[in-house]
C-alpha positions as CSV (number, residue, x, y, z in Angstrom):
1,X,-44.3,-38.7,26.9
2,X,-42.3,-41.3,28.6
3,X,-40.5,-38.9,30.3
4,X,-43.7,-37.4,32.1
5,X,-45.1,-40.4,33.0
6,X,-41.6,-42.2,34.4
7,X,-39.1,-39.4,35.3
8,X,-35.6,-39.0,33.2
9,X,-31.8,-40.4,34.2
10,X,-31.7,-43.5,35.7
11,X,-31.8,-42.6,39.6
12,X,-34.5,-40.4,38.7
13,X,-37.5,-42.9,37.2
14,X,-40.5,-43.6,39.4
15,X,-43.7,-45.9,38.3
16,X,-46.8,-43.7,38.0
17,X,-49.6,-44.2,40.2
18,X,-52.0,-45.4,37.2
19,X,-50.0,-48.6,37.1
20,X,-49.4,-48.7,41.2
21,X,-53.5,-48.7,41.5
22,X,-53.5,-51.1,38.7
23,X,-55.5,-55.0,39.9
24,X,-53.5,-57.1,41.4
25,X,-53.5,-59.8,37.8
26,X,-52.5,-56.7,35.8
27,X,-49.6,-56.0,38.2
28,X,-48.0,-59.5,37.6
29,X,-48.2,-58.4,34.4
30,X,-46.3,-55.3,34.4
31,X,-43.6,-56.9,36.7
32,X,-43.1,-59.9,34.5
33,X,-42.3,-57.5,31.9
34,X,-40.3,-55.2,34.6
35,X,-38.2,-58.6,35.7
36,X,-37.9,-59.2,32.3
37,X,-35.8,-56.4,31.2
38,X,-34.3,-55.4,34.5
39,X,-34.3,-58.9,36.7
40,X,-32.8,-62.2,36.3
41,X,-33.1,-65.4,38.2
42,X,-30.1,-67.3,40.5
43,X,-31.0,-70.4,41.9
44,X,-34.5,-69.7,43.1
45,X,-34.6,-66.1,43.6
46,X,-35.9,-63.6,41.1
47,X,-33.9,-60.1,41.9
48,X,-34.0,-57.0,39.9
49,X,-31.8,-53.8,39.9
50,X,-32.0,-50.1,39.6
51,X,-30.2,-47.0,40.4
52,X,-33.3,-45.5,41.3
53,X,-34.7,-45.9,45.0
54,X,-38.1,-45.0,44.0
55,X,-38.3,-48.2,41.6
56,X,-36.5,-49.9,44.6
57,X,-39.7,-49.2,46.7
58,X,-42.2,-49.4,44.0
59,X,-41.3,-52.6,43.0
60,X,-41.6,-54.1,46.3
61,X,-45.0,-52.6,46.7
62,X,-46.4,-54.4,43.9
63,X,-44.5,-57.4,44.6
64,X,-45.8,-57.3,48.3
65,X,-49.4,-56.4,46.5
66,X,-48.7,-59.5,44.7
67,X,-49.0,-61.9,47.0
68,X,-44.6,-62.1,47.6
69,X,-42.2,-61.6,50.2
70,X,-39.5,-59.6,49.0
71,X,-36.4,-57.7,49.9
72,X,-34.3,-55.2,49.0
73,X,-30.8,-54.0,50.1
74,X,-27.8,-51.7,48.6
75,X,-25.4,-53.0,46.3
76,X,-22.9,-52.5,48.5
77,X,-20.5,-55.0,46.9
78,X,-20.7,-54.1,43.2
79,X,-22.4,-50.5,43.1
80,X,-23.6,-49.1,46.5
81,X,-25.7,-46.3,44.3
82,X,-27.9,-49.2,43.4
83,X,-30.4,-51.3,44.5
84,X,-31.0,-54.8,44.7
85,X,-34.7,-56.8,45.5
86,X,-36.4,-60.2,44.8
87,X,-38.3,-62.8,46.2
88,X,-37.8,-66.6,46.0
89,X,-39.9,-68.6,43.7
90,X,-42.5,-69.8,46.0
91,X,-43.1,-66.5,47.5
92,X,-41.5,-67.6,50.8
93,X,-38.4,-65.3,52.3
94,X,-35.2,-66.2,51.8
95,X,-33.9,-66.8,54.8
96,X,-35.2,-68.7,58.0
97,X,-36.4,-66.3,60.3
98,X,-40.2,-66.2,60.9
99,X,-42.4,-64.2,58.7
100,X,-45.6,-63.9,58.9
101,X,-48.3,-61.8,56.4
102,X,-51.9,-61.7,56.3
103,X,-54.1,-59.6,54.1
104,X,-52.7,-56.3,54.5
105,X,-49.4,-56.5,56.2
106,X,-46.1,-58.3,56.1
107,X,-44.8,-59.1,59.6
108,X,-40.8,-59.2,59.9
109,X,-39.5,-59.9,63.8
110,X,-37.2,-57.4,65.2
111,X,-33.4,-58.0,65.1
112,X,-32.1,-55.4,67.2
113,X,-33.2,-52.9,69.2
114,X,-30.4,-50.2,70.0
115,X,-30.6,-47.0,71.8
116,X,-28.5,-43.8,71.5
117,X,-28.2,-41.5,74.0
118,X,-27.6,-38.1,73.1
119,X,-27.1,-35.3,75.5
120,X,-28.6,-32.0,73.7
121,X,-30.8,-30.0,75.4
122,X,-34.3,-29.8,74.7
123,X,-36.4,-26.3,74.9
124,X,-40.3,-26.4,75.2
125,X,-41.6,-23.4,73.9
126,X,-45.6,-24.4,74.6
127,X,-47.5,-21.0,75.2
């Protein structure tokens, strides 16, 4: 049953959209259990870990749905096939750029913008 609701192998597991609709008290919930198995706390940051970039994305879903800022990035140090995400304690980012979030969106300013030019050619086959 587990299996069917969460996916098998480790890069494989996804959270089912029953818990992703769940209320937003109930999702604390589930990720203080989540952080408490796959997470761990450095200074004031809670992360988490996973091979899997579903959980990855999941997880900061229902952290964002929480109320919290996160992140997430490759391990590219230890283990670039996993991911890493958290948020700092008091929900603010951990760094000092300006973030801003209102009820349905979290606003991150642009870093960079770059552009690539690339000479193909293009064919417009509109009857």
């Amino acid at each position: 049953m587990f299996a069917s609701l969460f996916g098998t192998g480790a890069s494989n597991k996804h959270i089912p959209d029953e818990i992703m609709n769940l209320s937003e008290n109930k999702l604390e919930s589930v990720l203080d259990q989540y952080l408490s198995g796959d997470g761990y706390k450095r200074n004031k940051q809670t992360e988490y870990t996973t091979a899997s970039s579903n959980i990855a994305y999941q997880v900061l879903l229902l952290l964002l749905k929480c109320g919290k800022i996160p992140s997430l990035r490759k391990n590219k140090k230890c283990n670039p096939n996993h991911w890493v995400g958290g948020y700092t304690e008091n929900g603010k980012p951990d760094n000092k750029r300006l973030i801003l979030r209102d009820d349905n969106y979290v606003h991150h300013p642009v870093r960079r913008v770059t552009i690539y030019l690339d000479k193909k050619v293009s064919y417009n086959f509109a009857v």
